[in-house]
RODO-2510 file (C-alpha; in nm, 4 decimals, decimal comma):
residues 78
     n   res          X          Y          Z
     1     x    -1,6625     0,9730     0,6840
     2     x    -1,7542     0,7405     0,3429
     3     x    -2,0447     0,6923     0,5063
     4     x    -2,1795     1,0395     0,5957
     5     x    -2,1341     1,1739     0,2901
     6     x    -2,3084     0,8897     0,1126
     7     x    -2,5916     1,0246     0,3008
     8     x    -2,5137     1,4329     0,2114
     9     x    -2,7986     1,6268     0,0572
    10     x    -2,5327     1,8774    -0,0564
    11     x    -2,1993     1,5949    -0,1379
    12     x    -2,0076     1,8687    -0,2952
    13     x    -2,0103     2,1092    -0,0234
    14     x    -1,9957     1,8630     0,2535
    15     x    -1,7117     1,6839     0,0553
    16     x    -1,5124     1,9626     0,0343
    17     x    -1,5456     2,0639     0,3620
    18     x    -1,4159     1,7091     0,4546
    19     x    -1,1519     1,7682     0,2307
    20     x    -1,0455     2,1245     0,4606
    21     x    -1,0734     1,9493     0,7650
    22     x    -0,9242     1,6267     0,7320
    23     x    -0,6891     1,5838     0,3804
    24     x    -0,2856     1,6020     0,4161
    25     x    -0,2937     1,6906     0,0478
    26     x    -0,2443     2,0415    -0,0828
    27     x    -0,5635     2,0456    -0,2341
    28     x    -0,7129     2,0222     0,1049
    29     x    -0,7129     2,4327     0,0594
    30     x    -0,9318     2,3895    -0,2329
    31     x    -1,1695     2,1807    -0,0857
    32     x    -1,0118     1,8681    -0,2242
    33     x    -1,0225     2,0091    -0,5509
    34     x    -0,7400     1,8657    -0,8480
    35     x    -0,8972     2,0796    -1,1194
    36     x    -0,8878     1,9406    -1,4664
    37     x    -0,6176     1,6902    -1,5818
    38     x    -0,5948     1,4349    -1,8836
    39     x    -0,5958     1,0716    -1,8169
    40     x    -0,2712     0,9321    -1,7541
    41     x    -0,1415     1,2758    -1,5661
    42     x    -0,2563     1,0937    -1,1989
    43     x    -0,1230     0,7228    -1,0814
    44     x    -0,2865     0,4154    -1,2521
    45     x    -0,5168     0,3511    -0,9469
    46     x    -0,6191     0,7129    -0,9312
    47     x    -0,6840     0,7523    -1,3340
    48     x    -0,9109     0,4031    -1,2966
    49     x    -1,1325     0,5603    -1,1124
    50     x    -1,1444     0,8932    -1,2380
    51     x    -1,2183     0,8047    -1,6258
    52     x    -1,4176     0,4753    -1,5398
    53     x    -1,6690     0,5385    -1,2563
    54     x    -1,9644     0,7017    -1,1537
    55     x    -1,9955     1,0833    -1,1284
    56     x    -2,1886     1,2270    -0,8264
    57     x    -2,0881     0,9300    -0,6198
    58     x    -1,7884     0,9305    -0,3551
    59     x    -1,4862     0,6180    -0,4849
    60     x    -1,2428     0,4686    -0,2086
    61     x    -1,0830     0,4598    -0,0735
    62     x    -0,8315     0,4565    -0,3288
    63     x    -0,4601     0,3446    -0,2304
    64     x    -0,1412     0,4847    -0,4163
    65     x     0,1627     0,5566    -0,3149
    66     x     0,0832     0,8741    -0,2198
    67     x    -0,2143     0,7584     0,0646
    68     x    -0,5490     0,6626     0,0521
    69     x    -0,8347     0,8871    -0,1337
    70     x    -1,1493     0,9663    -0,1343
    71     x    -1,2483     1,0929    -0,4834
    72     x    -1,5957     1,2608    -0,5497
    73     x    -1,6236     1,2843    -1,0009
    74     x    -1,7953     1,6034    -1,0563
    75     x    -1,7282     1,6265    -1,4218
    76     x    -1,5539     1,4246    -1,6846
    77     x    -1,5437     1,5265    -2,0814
    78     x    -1,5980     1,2098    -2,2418
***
């Protein structure tokens, strides 16, 4: 699934479409969608990724003790 999106001409859509079919999280509704949060509100692992990497670019997977992740950055305030 990494894979396929890595090669999406529309990521977000296709990555939240992903998120619909296949996520066990409650944000699967949303399209995979946290909304905003402050660093330090997610798991360390999580939080790593989120404030460090790459936007535009799908991260993972990404174990914590809640599963493994896919995470697609969208936006960060820096």
């Amino acid at each position: 699934m990494k894979s396929d999106l890595g090669k999406s001409k529309n990521l977000k859509k296709d990555f939240a479409n992903n998120a619909k079919k296949f996520s066990s999280c409650p944000s699967s509704a949303k399209g995979g969608s946290l909304g905003t949060f402050s660093q330090g509100q997610m798991v360390p692992a999580f939080d790593k990724v989120v404030f460090k990497e790459a936007l535009d670019v799908v991260h993972g997977p990404v174990a914590t003790p809640f599963g493994y992740h896919l995470i697609l950055i969208d936006d960060r305030d820096d």
